[in-house]
C-alpha positions, 0 to 999 in steps of 0.5 A: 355825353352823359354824366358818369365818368370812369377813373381809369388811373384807378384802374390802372393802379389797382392792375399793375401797381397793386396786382402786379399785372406787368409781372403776369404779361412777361410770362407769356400767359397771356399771349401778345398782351401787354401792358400798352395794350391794356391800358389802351383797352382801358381807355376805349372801354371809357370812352364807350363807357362815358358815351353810348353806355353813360346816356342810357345810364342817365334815362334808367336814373330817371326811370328806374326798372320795376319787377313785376312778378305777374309779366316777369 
């Protein structure tokens, strides 16, 4: 596991407290989304995003990319 972690609250509060999201998936727009359905999209997209995503985050810290205008 590495070190960074998601705020999911945030997200959802931004989603559906202040962009009104609820309001958007009961016009049918969206076919059958709705809101338990995003917030456990949210969720899994954390949990990759705190596991397999997060480690490899932590090695680009420690070695960060370089250009290299002769090879790119």
């Amino acid at each position: 596991m590495g070190h960074y972690k998601s705020n999911v609250r945030d997200l959802e509060f931004n989603l559906f407290e202040v962009l009104a999201l609820e309001k958007v998936l009961a016009t049918g727009e969206c076919g059958d989304l709705d809101s338990p359905s995003v917030r456990d999209m949210l969720r899994e997209a954390a949990k990759l995003a705190e596991g397999p995503l997060a480690e490899s985050f932590a090695e680009t810290d420690r070695n960060p990319p370089t250009f290299d205008p002769a090879t790119h």
